[in-house]
C-alpha positions in Angstrom: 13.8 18.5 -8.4 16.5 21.0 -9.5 19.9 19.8 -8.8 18.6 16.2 -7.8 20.6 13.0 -8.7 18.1 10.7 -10.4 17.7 7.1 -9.0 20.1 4.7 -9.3 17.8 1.8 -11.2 18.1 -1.3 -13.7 16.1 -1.5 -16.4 15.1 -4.8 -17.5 15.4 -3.7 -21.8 15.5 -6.0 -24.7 17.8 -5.7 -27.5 18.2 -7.0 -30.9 20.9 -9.7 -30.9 21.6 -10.5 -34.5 23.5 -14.1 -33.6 19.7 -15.1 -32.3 17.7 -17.1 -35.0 14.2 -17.4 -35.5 11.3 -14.7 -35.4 12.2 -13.2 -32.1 15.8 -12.3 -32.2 16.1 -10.1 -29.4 17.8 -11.0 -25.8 17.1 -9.3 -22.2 20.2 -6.8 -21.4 19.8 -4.6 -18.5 20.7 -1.2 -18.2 21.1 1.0 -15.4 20.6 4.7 -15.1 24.2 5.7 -14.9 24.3 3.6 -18.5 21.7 6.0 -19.5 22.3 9.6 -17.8 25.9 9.0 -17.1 28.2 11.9 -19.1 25.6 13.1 -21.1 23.1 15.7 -21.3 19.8 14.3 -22.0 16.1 15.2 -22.2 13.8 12.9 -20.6 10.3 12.5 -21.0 8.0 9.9 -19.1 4.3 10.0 -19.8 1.5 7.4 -19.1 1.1 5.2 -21.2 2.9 3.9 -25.0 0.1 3.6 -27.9 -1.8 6.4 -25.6 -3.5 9.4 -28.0 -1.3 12.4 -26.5 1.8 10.3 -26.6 1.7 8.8 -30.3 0.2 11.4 -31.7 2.3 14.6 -30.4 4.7 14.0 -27.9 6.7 11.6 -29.2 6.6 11.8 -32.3 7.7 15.8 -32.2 10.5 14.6 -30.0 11.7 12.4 -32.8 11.1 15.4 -35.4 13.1 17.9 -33.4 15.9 15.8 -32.7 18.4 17.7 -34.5 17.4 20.7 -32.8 17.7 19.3 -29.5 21.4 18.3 -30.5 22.3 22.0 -31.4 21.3 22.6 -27.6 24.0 20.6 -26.7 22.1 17.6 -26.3 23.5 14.2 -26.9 20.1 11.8 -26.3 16.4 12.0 -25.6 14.9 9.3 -24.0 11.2 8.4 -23.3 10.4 6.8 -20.3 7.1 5.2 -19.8 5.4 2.4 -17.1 5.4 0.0 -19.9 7.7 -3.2 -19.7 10.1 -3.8 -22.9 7.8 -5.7 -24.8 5.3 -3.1 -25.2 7.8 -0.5 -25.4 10.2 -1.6 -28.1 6.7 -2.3 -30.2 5.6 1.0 -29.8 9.3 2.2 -31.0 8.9 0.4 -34.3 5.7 1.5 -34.8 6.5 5.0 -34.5 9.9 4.4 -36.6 12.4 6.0 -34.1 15.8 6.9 -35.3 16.9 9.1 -32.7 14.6 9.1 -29.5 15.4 5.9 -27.6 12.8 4.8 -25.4 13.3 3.1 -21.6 11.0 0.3 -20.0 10.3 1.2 -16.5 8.6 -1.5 -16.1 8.0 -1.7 -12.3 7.8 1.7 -12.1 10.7 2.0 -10.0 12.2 5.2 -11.6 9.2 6.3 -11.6 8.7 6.1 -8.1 11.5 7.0 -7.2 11.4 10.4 -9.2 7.8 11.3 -7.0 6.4 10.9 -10.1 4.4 7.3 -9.8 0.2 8.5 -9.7 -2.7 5.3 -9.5 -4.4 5.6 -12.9 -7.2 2.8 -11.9 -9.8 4.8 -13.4 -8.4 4.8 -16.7 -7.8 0.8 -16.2 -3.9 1.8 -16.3 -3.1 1.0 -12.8 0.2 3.0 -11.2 2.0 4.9 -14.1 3.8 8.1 -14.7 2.8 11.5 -14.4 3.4 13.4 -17.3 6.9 15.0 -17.1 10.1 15.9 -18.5 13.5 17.1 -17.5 16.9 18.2 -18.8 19.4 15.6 -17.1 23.4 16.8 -17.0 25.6 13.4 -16.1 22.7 12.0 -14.3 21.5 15.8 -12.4 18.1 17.2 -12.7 19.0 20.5 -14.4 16.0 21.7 -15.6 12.4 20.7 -14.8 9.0 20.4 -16.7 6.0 19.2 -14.6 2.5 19.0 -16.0 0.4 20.6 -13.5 -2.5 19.1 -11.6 -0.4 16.2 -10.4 -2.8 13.3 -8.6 -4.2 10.4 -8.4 -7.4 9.1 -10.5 -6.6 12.3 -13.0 -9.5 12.9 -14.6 -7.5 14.6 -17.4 -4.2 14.3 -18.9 -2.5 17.9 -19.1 -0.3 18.2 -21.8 2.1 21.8 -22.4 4.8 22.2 -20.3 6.6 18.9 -21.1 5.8 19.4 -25.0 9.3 18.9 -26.8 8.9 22.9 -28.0 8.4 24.4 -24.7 12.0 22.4 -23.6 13.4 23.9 -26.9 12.0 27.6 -26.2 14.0 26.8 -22.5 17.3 25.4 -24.1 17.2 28.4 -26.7 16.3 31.3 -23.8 19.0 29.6 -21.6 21.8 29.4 -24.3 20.8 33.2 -25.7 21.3 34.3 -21.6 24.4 32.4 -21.1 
């Protein structure tokens, strides 16, 4: 994965569009994945599922948390990537109360196909969703990679260290302190 361009996709998002009235003022804008990694140095994270256990009550929510010591590793955005469309992802954002993590609908799973990373989850009732992953992305480049192990189909369990938000910091500090 190492020095691997990440797929060129559109995301189907939905954004707030304050000149919409009425209880739904949001508006479809896509975005593609040079809007997302291009000129930037990003972490992304994809997991299985928003509103999972793992994912609300750790992941994402340290992510958010540690933002500001992400940044003084020279990064400039951390986005979380699930198999959810942008419904379900933009209501798990406000639930959480983001600020600084922005979250990305792959709705089709297309990224995450692309990436290696799409695994059937029938026997959790998910269907085809992410593996649990994340990566440090330079102007779109697969710099540094975090896979959770046991990658497969029908997981029984849902492994959850390597892609934790410290173990990427522990990486960006050792790699800044060797530099």
């Amino acid at each position: 994965m190492i020095g691997r361009k990440v797929p060129n996709v559109t995301f189907r998002t939905r954004v707030r569009d304050e000149s919409i009235e009425g209880p739904n003022p949001f508006r479809w804008q896509d975005m593609t994945s040079n809007d997302y990694f291009k000129g930037k140095r990003v972490v992304l994270f994809s997991l299985p599922g928003a509103f999972t256990p793992t994912c609300s009550t750790y992941q994402l929510p340290d992510f958010e948390k540690l933002f500001p010591e992400f940044q003084a590793q020279g990064i400039d955005e951390i986005y979380c990537m699930s198999v959810n469309d942008a419904f379900v992802m933009n209501a798990w954002a406000k639930g959480q109360n983001l600020a600084h993590v922005k979250v990305i609908p792959d709705g089709s799973g297309e990224f995450t196909r692309k990436m290696g990373m799409l695994v059937n989850k029938d026997n959790l009732g998910f269907g085809m969703r992410s593996w649990r992953y994340a990566a440090i992305i330079n102007d779109g480049v697969v710099e540094q990679w975090f896979e959770e192990e046991g990658f497969s189909d029908m997981c029984e369990t849902d492994p959850y260290s390597v892609s934790s938000p410290q173990n990427i910091l522990e990486n960006l500090k050792r790699e800044a302190k060797a530099a």
